[in-house]
FIPAKE-926448 format. One record per atom (N, C-alpha, C, O): residue in three letters; x, y, z. Coordinates in steps of 0.05 Angstrom, whole numbers, plus 5000, padded with zeros to 4 digits. Each point is the difference from the previous one (the first is absolute). Layout:
BEGIN
ALAXYZ;...
END
This chain:
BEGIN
UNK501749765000;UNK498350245000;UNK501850255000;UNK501850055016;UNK497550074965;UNK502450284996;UNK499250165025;UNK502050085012;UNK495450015000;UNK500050155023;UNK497749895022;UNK498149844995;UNK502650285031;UNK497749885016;UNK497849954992;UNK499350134980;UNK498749675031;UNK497649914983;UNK498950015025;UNK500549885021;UNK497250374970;UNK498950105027;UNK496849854989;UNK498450025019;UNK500349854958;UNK498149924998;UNK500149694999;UNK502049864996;UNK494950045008;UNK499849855000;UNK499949794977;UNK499050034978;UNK502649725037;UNK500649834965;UNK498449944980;UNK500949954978;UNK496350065030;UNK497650034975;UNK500150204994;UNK500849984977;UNK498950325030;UNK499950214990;UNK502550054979;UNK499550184983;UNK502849725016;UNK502050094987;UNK499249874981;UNK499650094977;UNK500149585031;UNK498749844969;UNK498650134983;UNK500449954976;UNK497450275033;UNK497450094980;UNK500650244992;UNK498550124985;UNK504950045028;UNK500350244982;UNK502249884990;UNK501850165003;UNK499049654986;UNK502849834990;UNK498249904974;UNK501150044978;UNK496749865023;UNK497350024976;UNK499750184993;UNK500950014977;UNK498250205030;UNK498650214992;UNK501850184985;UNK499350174984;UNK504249755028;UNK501750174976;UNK500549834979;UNK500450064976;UNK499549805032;UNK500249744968;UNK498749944980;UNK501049894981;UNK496250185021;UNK498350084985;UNK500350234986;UNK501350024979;UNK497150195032;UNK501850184999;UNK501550094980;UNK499450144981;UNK503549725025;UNK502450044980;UNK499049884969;UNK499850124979;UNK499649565027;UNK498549894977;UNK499150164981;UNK500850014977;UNK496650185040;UNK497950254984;UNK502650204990;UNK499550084977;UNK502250005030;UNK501150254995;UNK501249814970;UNK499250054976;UNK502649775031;UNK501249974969;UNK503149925005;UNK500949975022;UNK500050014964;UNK503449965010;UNK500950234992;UNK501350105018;UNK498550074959;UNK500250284995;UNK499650245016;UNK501350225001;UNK496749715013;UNK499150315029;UNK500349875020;UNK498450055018;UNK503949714989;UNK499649855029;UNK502050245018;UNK499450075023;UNK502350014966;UNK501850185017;UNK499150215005;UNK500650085023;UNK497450094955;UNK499250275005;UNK496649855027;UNK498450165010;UNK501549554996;UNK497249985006;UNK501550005032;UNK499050165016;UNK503049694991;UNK501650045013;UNK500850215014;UNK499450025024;UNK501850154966;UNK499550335015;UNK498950095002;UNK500450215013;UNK496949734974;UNK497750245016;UNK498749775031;UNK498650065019;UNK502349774976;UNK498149785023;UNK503350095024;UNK499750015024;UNK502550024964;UNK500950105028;UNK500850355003;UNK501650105016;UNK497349984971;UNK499250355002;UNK498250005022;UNK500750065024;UNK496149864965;UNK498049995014;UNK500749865032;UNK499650105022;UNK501749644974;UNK500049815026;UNK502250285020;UNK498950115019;UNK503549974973;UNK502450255008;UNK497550225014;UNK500650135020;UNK497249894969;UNK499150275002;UNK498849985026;UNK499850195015;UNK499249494990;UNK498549985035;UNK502649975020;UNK499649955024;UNK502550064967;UNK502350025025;UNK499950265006;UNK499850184983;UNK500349855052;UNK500150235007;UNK502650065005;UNK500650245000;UNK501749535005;UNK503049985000;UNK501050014980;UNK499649794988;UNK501950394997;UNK501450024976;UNK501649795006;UNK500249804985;UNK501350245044;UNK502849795001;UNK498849664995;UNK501649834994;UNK496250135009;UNK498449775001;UNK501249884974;UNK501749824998;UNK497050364979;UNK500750004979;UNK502649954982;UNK500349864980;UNK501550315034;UNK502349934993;UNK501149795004;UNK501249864983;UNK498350075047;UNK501749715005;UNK497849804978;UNK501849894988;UNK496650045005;UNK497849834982;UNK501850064977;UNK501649825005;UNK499350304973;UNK501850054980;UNK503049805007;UNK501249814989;UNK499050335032;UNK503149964999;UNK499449705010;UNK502049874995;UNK496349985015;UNK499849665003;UNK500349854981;UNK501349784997;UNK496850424983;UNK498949904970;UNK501849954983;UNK500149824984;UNK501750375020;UNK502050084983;UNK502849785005;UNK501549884985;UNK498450135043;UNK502949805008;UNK498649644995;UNK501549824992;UNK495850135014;UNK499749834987;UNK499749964970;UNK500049764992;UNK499750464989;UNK501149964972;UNK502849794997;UNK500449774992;UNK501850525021;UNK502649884998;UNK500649745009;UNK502149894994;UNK496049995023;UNK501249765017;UNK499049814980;UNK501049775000;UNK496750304979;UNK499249844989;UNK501549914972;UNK499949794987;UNK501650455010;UNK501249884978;UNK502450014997;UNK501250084980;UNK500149815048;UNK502849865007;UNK498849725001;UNK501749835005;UNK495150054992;UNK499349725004;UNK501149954977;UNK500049774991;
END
């Protein structure tokens, strides 16, 4: 899990769906631009900027870790 998982394990299941779909609908062409607006919007209910930051920089160092696999 890239960051604390403050929800519960069904609930993550049905928004782990609901972006997968989702993505499906958007296309492989607008998956990136569908992508930043779903974490614009999701960024915009943090009241912690720093929240935010550290969520990037997780994301991000698990990129790198991923593709030293």
């Amino acid at each position: 899990m890239l960051v604390e998982q403050t929800l519960p394990a069904g609930l993550l299941e049905r928004n782990w769906e609901a972006l997968a779909v989702a993505l499906n609908e958007a296309g492989p062409d607008k998956e990136a631009v569908f992508l930043a607006k779903v974490a614009l919007a999701l960024s915009s209910m943090l009241p912690d900027p720093g929240r935010l930051a550290q969520v990037i920089e997780v994301a991000l160092r698990d990129l790198r870790h991923g593709e030293r696999a």
